[in-house]
N, C-alpha and C positions, 0 to 999 in steps of 0.2 A: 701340758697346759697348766698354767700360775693357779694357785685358789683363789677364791674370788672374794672380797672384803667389802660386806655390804655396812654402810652407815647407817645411825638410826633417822630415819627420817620424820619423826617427830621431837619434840620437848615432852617429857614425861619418865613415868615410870614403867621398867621394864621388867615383864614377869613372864614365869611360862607361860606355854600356852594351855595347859591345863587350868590354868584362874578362870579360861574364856566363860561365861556363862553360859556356852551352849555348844554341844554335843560335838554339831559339826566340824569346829577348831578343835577345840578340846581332846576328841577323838582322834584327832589328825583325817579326817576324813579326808582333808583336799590336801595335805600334805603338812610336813613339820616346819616349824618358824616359833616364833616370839609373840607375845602379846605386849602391848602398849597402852597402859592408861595416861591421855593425854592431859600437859598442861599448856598448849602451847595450841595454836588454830589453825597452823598450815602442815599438809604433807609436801613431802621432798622426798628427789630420787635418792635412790641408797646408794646408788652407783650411777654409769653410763652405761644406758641403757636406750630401748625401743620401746615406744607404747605399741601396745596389740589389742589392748580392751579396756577401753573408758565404760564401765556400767553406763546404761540410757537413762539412771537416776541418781548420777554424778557422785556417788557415796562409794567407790572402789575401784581401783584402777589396778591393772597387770601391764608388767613390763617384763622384757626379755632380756636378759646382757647380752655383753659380745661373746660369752661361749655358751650362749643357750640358755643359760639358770634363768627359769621363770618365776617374778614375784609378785606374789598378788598382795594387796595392801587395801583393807575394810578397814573405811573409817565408821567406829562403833557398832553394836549389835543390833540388828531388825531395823534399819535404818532405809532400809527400801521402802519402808512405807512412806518416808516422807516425799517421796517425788519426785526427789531431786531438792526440795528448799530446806534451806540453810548451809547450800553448797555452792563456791564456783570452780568450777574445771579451768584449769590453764593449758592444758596438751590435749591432743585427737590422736586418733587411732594413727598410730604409723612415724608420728616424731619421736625424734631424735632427744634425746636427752642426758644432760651430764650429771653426774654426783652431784647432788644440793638443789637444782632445779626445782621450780615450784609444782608441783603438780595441783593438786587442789587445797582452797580455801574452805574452811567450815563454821559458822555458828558457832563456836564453844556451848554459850551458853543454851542458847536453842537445842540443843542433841541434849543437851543434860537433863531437860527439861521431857523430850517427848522421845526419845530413846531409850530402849532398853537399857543398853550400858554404852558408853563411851569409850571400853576398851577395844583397840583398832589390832586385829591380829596380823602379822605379817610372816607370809607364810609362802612355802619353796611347794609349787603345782608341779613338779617334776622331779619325786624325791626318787625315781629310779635311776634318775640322770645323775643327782647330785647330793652328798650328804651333809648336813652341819658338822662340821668337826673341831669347832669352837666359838662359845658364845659366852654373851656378857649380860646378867639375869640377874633380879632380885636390889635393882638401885636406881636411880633417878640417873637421866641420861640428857643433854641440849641434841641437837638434829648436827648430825656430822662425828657423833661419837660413836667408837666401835660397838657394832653391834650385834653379828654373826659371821664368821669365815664357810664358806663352802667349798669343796674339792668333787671332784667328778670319781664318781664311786668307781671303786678299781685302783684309785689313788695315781699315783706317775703313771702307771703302767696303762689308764686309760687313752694318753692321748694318742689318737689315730691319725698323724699325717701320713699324707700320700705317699709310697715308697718310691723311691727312686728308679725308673723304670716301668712302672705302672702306667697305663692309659687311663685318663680319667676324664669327664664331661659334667659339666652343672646342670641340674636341670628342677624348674621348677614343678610340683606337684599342683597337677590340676584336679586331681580326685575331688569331691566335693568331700567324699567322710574320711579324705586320707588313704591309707594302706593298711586295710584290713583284711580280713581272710583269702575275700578272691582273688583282691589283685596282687596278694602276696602269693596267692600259688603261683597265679597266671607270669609273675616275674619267674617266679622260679623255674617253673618247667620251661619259659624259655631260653635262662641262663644254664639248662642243663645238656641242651642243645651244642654246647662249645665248651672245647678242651680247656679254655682259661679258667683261671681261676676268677670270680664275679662280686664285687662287692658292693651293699649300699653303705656309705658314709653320709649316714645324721648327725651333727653336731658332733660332741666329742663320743659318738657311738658307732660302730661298724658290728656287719652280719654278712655273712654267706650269702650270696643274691640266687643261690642254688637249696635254701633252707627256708619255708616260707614260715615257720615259728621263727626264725629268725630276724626276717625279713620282720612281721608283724613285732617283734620285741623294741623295733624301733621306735613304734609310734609314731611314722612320720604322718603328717596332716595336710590339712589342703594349706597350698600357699606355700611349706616350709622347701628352701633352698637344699637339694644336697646331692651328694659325689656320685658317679657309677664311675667305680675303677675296678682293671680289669689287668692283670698278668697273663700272659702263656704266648702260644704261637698265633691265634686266632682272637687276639684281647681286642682291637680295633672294630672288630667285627663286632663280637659280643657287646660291645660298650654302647655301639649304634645302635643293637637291636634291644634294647634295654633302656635306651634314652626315646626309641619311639612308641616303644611299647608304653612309658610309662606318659610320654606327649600326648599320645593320642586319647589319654583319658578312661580307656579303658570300659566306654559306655558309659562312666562314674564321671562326667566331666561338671560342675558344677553349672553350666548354661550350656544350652545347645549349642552347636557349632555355628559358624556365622553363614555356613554356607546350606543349613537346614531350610526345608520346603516348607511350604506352608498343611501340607499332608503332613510333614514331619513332627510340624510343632503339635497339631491336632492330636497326635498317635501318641507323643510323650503326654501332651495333657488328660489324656485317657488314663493311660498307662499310669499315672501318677497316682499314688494311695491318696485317699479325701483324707489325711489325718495328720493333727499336726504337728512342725516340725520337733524330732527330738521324744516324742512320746510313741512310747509300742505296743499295741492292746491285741492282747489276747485271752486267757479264760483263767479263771479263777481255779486253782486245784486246792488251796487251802487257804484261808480266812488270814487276814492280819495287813499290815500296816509297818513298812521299814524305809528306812533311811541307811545307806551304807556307800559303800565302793563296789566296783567292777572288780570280780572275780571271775576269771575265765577258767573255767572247768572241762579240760580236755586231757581225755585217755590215750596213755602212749599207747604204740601198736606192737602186739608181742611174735616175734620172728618165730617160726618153727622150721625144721626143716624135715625134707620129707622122707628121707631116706632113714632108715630104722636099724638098730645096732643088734639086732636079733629077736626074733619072735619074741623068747623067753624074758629076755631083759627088758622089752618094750611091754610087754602086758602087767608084768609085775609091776611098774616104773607107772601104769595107768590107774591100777589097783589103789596102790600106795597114795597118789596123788587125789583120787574120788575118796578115799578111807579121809585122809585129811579134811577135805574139803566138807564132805559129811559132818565129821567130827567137830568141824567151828560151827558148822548150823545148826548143830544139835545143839550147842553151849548157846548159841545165840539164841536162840529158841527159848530157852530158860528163862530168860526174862526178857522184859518187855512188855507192852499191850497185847492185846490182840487181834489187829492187825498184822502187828509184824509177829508173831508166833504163827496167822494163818498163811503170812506169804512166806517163812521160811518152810511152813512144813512143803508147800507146792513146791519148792525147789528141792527137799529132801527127797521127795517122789520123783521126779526128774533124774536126779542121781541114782536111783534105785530101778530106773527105768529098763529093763532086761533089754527090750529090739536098741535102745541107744547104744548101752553097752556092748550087746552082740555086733551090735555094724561096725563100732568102734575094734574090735576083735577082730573081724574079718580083716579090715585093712592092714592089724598090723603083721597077720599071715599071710598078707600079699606084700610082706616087708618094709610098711609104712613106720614111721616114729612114732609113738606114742601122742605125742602133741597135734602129727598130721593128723593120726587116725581120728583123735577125737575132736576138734576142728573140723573134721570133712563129715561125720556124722551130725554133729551138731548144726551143721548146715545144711543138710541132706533133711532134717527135721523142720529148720527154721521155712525154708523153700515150702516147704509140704504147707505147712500151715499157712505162709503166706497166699500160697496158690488156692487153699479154699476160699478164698473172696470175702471172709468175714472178717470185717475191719476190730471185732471184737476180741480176733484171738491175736492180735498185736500185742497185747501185754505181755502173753504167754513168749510169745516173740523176746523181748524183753527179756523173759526170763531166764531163757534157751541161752541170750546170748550173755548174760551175767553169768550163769554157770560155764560157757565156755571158757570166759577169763578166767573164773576163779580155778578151775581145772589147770588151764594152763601156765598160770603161776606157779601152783603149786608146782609142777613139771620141772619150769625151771628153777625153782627155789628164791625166788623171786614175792616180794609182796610187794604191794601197789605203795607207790614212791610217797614217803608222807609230807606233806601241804603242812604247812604251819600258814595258816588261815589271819589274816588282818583283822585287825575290831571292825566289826561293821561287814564283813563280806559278805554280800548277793552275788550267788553264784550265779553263773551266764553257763551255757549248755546245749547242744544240738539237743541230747536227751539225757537224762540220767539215770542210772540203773539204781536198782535196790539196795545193793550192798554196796554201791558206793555212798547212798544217805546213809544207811544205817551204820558206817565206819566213819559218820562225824556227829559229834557229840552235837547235842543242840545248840546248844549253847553256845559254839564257833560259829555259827551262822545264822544273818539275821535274815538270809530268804534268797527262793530262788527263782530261775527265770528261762526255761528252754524253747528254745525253735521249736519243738515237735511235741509228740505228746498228748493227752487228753485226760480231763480231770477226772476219768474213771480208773487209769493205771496204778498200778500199785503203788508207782513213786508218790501219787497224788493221795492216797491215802494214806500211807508211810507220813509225808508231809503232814495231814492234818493232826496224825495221833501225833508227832513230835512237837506239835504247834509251830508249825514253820510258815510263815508265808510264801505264801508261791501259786508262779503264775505260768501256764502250758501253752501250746503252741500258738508263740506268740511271731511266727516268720522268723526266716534267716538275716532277719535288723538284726537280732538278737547276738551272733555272733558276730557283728561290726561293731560293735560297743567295745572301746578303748579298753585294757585294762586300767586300772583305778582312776576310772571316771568317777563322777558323783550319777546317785541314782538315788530314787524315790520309786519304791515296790510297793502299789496298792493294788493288793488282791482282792479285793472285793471289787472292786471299778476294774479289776483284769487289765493294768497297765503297768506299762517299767517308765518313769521317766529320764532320761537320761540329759545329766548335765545341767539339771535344774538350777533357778537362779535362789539369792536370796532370799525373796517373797516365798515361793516354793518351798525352799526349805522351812522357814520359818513355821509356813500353815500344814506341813508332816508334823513337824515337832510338837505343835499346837495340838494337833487329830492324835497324836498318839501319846501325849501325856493325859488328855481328856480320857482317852480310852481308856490307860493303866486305872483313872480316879475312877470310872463306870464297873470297868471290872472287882475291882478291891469293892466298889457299894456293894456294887450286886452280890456280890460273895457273900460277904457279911449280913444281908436280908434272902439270902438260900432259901433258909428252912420256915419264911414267911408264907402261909397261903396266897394264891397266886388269883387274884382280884383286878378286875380295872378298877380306877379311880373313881368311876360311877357305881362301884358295885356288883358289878356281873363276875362270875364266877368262870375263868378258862382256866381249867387241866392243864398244866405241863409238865411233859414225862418224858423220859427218857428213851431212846432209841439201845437195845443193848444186844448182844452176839454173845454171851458168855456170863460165869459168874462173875468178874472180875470185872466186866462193866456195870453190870447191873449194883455192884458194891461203889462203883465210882457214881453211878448215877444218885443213889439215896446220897453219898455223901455231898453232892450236889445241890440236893432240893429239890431233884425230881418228885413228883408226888405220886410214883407211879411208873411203869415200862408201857407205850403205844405198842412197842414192835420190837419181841423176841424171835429173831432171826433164828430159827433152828436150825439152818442148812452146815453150821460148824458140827452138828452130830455127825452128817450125812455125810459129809463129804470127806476128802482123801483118806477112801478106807477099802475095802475088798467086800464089806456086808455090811446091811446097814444096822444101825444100833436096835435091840433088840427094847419090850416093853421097859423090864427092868430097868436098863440103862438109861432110857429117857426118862423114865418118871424120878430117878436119882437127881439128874441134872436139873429137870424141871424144879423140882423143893426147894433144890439148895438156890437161887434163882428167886424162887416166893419166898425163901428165908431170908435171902438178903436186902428183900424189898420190905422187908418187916410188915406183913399185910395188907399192904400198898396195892390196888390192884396190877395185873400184868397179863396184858394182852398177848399170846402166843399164836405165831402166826404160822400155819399149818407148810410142811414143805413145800419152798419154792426153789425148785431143780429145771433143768431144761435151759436151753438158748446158749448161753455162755457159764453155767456153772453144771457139769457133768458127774456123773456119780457111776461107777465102773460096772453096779450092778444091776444098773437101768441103761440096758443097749437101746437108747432110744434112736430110731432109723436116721439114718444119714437125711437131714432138711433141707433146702434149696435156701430157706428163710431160716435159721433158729429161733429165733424172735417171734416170729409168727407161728412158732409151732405149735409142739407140746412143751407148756410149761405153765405152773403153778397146778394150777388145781386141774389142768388137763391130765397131769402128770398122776396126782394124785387118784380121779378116778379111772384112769389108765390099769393104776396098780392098787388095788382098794385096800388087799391087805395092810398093806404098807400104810394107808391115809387111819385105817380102823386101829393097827397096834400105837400109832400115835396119838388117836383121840382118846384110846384108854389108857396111855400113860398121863395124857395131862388131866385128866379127870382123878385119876389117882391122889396128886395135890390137894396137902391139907394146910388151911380150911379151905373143901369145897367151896367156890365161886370165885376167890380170889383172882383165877385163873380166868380168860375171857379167850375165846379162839375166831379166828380172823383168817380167812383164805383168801390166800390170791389170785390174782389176775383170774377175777369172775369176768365172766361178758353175757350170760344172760341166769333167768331166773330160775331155769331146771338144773343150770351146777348148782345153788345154793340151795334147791330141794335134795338133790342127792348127797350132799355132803351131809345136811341135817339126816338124811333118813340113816347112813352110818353111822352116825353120834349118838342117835335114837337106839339103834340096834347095840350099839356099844353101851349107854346107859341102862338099858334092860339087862345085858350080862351080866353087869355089875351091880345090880340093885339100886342106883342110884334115881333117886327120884327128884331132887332137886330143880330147881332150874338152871341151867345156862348158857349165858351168853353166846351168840353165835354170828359174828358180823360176818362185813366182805371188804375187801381192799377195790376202792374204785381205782383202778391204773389202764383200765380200757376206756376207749369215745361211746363204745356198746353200754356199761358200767354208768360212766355220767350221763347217756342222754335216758336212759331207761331208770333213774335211782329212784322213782317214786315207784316203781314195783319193785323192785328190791325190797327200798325200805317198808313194803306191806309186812313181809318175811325176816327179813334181818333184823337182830334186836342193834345195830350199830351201823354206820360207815364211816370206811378211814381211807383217805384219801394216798395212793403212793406216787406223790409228785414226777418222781424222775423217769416210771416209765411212760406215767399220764402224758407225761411234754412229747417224749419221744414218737407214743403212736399218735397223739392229736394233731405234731408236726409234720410226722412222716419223717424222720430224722434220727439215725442212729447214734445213740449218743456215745458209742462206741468210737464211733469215727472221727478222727481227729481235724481234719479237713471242715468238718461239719459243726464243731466244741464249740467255736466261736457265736454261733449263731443260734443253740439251744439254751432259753430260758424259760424256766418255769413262769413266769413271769410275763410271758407272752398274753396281746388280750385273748385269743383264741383260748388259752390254758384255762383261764382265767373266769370263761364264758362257763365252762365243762364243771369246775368246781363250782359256781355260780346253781350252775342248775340239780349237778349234785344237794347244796345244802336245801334249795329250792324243794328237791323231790321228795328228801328226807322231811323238811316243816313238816309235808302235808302228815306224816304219821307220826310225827313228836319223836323222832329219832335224833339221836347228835351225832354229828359230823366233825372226825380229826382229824388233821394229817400227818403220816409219820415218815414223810417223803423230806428230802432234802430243805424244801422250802419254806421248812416251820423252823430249823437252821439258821435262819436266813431273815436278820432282825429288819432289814428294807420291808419285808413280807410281810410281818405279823400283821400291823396293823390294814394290811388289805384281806387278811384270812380272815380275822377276826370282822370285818364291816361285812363280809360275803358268808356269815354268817355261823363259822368252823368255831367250836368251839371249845376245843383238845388240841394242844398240837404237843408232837412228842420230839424231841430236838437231841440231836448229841448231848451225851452226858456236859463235855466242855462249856456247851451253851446255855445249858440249862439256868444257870441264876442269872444270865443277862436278858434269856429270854422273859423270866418273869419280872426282874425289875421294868423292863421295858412294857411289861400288859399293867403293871402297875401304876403307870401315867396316862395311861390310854382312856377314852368316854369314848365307849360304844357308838354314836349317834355320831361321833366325828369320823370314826374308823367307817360308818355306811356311807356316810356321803365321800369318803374317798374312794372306797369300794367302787362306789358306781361311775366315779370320773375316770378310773383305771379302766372300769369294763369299755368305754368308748374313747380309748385312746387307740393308736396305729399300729402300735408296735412298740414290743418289752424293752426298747432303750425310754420311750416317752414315760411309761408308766413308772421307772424305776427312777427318772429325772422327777417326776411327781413325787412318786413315796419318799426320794430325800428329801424335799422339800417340805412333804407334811416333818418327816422326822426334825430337821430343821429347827420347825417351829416349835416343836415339841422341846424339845433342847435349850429354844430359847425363854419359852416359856419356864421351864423347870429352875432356869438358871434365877 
């Protein structure tokens, strides 16, 4: 195949395409080409070619050549806004057109006037297909003057005609999304079927029709023309059954069939998702806002074989391999947050696992390999856990199977193949493990996007401490996304958009350079007291696990810790930490809050976070069992040597204690008469503080007797939603449809702060949804007036209460409480935020 010699189809000056003013060119997000500031008011074709896509606002057209090079041609930047005026089209979808041909007419001066820039980029949407390998940049150019060569990557050796003696058939694709994952396997395992050898031939590209990453490397689409050729003894055959299979659409046909019932159409119209085309919503796992490409994120599969080369050489050969494996999590360990130091110690516990190990031993003395045996244990565990029915211990799942890889790498001396990552990649993902985010830098990636998953798993929290945006089970659309398509990731709205136009891109760019200027305010006004604009006084503190947050939160502008998670003492240990020990942790914790108060909230053990030396009995429910403070007067010693390590803390009062998951008013009698008994030991006479965490329906609808007794309440959003919904937030099935934010949720905190007025108590929340800048100002009108938020959110949560008037936050408060349902409410609260924003501006 010849290179192909595209002319410039304007008058003007030709410059990289790095001049473009925006990100999208610039970045090559849709691919490499030229930029063009024009002097001249017509485009023309570059070559002979085929229109395939007139924009519906006459400002960009794409043509195809005759070997496939796809070229898209923007006339100037943000230009979609105009509507189409100050444009005329002279070609439609699907003509013919020669070198020079008029394609469209423009305004000159009109664009100058009400466009961003008039640089028109022109630019190759198929740069896997085809590379620039010489171009002509940096000088003024008339329309018909050289202006970039392309070659089909591979060079000569790419062109694929059909061999001489080969069977070959044309056949148009009727898929609607093209040939992507399914029906690249469903080809494949039918071409596996026959002795011939099977090929699809795309333009100047060929794959193995028995390889379905192959197959899908094509990118063939709906509509595009191409080969099934086929050599051996049986190729006739194969060719057929590969041309019908691929006819028949596959169930993927872009219109029902013509000989569809009227039951039929019914059944598709059902069956048909309400949502629309090109956009994929599913759950938010960490905060942010991206613009990038399609990055398909799939794990090769690692062979082992089962036969073993000797007991003795296979155990050592297992040894060696976990020693390793150990050894990088240990280093990984060392730095980091703490998040990812709490999820690598649970995989260092796993490796240390004695029954894993031992089953893994047994098999290899019933002469299994090293790599069988620990594969077949490691699934022997995964099954177990599976089969107890608790959708919570899916993470641990997760993690099971990330250490089988990494085990078995090491095996074969093999590390995981490295990815040299595009500017701009969102990753795409059935699921992603651990150590696969944490082996890329953040900074390679602008966010990510999986079929499966739930915003509770560790990759979802890994995500938010790297600041990654990303969004979890969002369907297997998710795996039909082209590689290096164009996408729009907004994780907060829980959607991928895919293939976005223009407009679309333009109002990301717009939302995320506002954001960058909000965040840099807010930074910079941190360490301001945290006030609304009428004067009212909301606390905003920090959510912290560790000294290392709690140093991030002060650095913040936190004015304060809601919720010292203590359960990082408790947990993966053989006994739990002793007075001493916590009152050490506790200080340094009120030292790094520098006098700030900090709420410490009493162990919360039980359901899905386990502690080896609390054999709490096997539960039908975990959830509903024993946990928080059940737990705690379960085991009282344990509640009494914690309340007199935090009381140890100096100065006296700093320190405020907080138990969870109350549900009625004689846990918070017993927990005080312990504190009591501990404060007499001690001699201490003081007063303090002694709230309760409302995360029960029991909790919200009973808070005015509570609040008789408690000197606080703090509301914990995420389990509150959970039991108010009946909804495991665990379950990923389920992600989509829990929001805090629900009016039910909504009603519960409502008469929480309700119960608390009657005794002049205040009310925070240190749950997810103080996080969660949509919220604040419905917290704040329902009457919450503390909320304790990730250290990361902290100065945008206070800039934000710092525009807010109370009296406007009550009357949305109560329009929330009488909406339908947490997608209305959350269409409302952007809308107040909206206004606020526009106001501000």
């Amino acid at each position: 195949m010849a290179n192909l010699v595209l002319s410039s189809p304007l008058k003007g000056w030709i410059a990289p395409l790095d001049e473009a003013p925006d990100a999208v060119f610039a970045e090559r997000m849709l691919g490499d080409g030229l930029a063009i500031d024009p002097l001249g008011s017509t485009l023309h074709a570059p070559c002979d070619a085929r229109v395939i896509a007139v924009h519906a606002t006459r400002h960009a057209v794409t043509l195809r050549a005759d070997n496939g090079a796809e070229i898209l041609m923007h006339v100037g930047l943000e230009t979609v806004g105009l509507g189409g005026e100050g444009f005329e089209v002279h070609v439609k979808d699907g003509d013919a057109v020669k070198a020079g041909d008029t394609l469209i007419s423009f305004d000159l001066d009109l664009l100058s006037q009400r466009a961003k820039s008039l640089i028109t980029p022109v630019v190759i949407t198929n740069p896997d297909a085809f590379q620039i390998v010489r171009r002509e940049q940096d000088h003024a150019a008339c329309v018909g003057d050289f202006l970039m060569e392309l070659a089909p990557v591979g060079g000569a050796g790419a062109v694929l005609a059909i061999a001489e003696g080969e069977v070959s058939r044309e056949v148009i694709v009727p898929l609607q999304h093209g040939v992507h994952a399914r029906p690249a396997a469903r080809i494949a395992e039918s071409a596996r079927k026959f002795a011939a050898e099977v090929a699809l031939v795309a333009v100047n590209r060929r794959a193995s029709a028995k390889s379905p990453v192959g197959v899908m490397s094509l990118a063939i689409r709906h509509g595009d023309r191409i080969s099934v050729v086929a050599s051996g003894p049986d190729a006739d055959f194969a060719v057929a059954a590969i041309v019908e299979l691929i006819e028949s659409g596959m169930g993927e046909s872009a219109a029902l069939p013509p000989t569809a019932t009227p039951a039929a159409v019914v059944e598709a119209v059902r069956a048909a998702p309400p949502s629309e085309p090109g956009l994929l919503r599913g759950v938010m796992a960490a905060p942010g806002l991206a613009i990038g490409q399609a990055v398909r994120f799939v794990s090769s599969d690692i062979v082992v074989t089962e036969a073993g080369a000797g007991a003795g050489h296979e155990r050592a050969a297992l040894e060696d391999a976990l020693a390793q494996v150990s050894a990088r999590i240990e280093k990984a360990a060392g730095k980091g947050d703490t998040a990812r130091k709490a999820i690598l110690g649970a995989h260092l516990a796993f490796l240390e696992d004695p029954e894993l190990t031992a089953s893994a031993h047994r098999l290899i003395a019933d002469g299994k390999s090293a790599g069988f045996a620990w594969r077949r244990a490691v699934g022997g565990y995964v099954e177990a856990l599976r089969g107890l029915g608790d959708r919570r211990l899916a993470e641990r799942v997760d993690d099971l199977i990330d250490l089988e890889r990494q085990v078995l790498r090491a095996l074969s001396g093999e590390e995981d193949e490295a990815r040299t990552l595009p500017v701009g990649a969102i990753l795409l993902a059935d699921e992603l493990l651990p150590s696969q985010l944490m082996g890329l830098e953040a900074g390679q990636v602008a966010g990510f996007c999986t079929a499966k998953g739930g915003p509770t798993s560790h990759v979802a929290i890994l995500a938010a401490a790297m600041g990654i945006p990303a969004v979890v089970a969002a369907g297997p659309g998710v795996l039909d996304v082209t590689e290096g398509a164009g996408l729009i990731l907004d994780a907060e709205n829980g959607t991928l958009r895919v293939g976005p136009d223009a407009a679309q891109l333009a109002s990301a760019q717009t939302a995320i350079a506002a954001r960058h200027e909000r965040k840099a305010a807010a930074k910079a006004a941190a360490h301001q007291e945290s006030r609304t604009a009428d004067g009212a006084r909301i606390e905003v503190f920090g959510n912290v696990g560790s000294l290392n947050d709690a140093l991030a939160a002060a650095a913040n502008g936190a004015e304060g810790s809601g919720l010292l998670r203590t359960e990082f003492l408790f947990l993966e240990r053989e006994t739990p930490p002793d007075e001493d020990e916590q009152a050490r942790q506790y200080q340094a914790i009120a030292s790094a809050l520098d006098g700030r108060p900090l709420i410490i909230r009493t162990l919360d053990v039980g359901g899905d976070k386990a502690a080896p030396y609390l054999p709490i009995p096997a539960e039908e429910n975990p959830a509903l069992g024993l946990r928080g403070v059940r737990v705690s007067l379960w085991r009282p010693h344990l509640l009494k040597t914690q309340l007199r390590a935090i009381l140890r803390v100096k100065p006296l009062g700093q320190c405020k204690i907080m138990v969870p998951m109350i549900a009625s008013l004689d846990e918070l009698r017993a927990v005080r008469a312990v504190l009591e008994e501990a404060k007499r030991e001690m001699g201490v006479t003081e007063r303090v503080e002694l709230g309760v965490m409302i995360e029960t329906p029991a909790a919200a609808v009973t808070a005015d007797l509570l609040a008789a007794e408690a000197d606080f309440l703090s509301i914990g959003t995420n389990d509150l939603t959970q039991y108010v919904l009946a909804m495991d937030r665990g379950n990923p099935e389920l992600a989509g449809r829990i929001d805090a934010l629900h009016p039910a949720v909504l009603r519960m905190i409502a008469q929480t702060c309700a119960g608390a007025a009657r005794h002049r108590r205040w009310v925070g929340v240190c749950g997810g949804l103080a996080s969660d800048l949509v919220a604040v100002p419905v917290l704040i009108g329902l009457g919450v007036t503390e909320l304790s938020a990730t250290a990361a959110t902290v100065p945008e949560v206070k800039a934000l209460v710092r525009t807010l008037n109370v009296e406007a936050c009550r009357a949305l408060a109560r329009q929330a409480l009488d909406q339908t349902s947490p997608e209305a409410v959350r269409d409302l609260c952007k809308a107040f935020a909206a206004q606020i924003l526009k106001v501000g501006a």
